[in-house]
Steps between C-alpha positions, in 0.01 A plus 500: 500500500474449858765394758437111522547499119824752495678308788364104343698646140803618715532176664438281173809701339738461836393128467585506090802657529583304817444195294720587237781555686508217765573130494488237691653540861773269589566419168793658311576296180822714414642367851394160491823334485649711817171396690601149416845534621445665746237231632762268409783692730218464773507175480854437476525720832216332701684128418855631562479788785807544269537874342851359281276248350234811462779677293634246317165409294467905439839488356420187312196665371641771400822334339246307296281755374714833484875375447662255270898542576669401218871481707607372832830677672674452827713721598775453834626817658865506629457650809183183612255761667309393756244779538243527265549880415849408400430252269229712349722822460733284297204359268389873437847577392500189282161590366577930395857341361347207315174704327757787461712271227225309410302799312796711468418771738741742653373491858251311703261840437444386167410187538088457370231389685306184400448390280780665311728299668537138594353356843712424776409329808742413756513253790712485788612137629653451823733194523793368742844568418821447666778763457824519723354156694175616630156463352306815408153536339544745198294647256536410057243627279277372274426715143205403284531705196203514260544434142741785309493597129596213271820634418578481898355211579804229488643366720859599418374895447393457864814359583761732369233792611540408910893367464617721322301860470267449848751311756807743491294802566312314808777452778345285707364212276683209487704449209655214557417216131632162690282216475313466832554888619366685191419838610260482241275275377253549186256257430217459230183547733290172415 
């Protein structure tokens, strides 16, 4: 065999295998729907200049396609924080308390990973209130809890659950039941 013929078969196999293994550039059908949103998040950005607007179609997207919530909760804190950490330490209390009773675990440790456990996604809401006659911006949170086992999923399980098991053990939530200042509020999400 001579050399033209030796190197001709090595490059025919390189271009075999090569051809096995490749596909088309630029196209990448397992990520076609990101491609589209993010094309569409392009768009949104280039109309608005406006990097809210930006995040609030990603969260829409992803509310639509990864999350159904199943309950709606808002939940006041007694002490109205103001700062953002504040209002977040609380909701991480409220959160190792609440999955803690929920699946009957001893301490916040024990609690499973998903999707063992229910999914929990909380907001926090800013909004004017006036205590001891001056106006102050402070932080509630929002809870959207994703569908429990049928056995849990009532509304008056959920109830006595936060009033009576959660809200004693979590000092700074708002326990307060009178119409118009509920410290808690649980919803059907529709």
């Amino acid at each position: 065999m001579s050399l033209t013929n030796t190197s001709k078969n090595t490059i025919q196999k390189r271009t075999e295998r090569s051809e096995v293994h490749s596909r088309t550039k630029g196209v990448n059908p397992q990520d076609h729907s990101k491609t589209n949103l993010n094309q569409r998040l392009t768009r949104i950005h280039q109309k608005t200049g406006s990097f809210e607007k930006v995040q609030e179609e990603l969260i829409r997207q992803n509310w639509e396609t990864n999350f159904r919530p199943h309950w709606f909760i808002t939940l006041l804190w007694n002490d109205l924080p103001t700062r953002f950490d504040t209002a977040e330490g609380h909701a991480k209390t409220f959160r190792n308390i609440f999955l803690t009773k929920l699946l009957r675990c001893n301490s916040p440790t024990k609690i499973p990973d998903l999707p063992a456990r229910p999914q929990l996604v909380f907001f926090h809401e800013r909004k004017p209130v006036i205590t001891r006659g001056r106006q102050i911006t402070a932080f509630h949170t929002h809870l959207h809890l994703g569908p429990l086992p049928d056995h849990q999923n009532h509304l008056w399980f959920l109830d006595y659950l936060i009033h009576q098991e959660v809200a004693p053990k979590v000092r700074n939530l708002l326990k307060t039941t009178t119409e118009g200042n509920k410290g808690v509020v649980i919803k059907p999400w529709v």
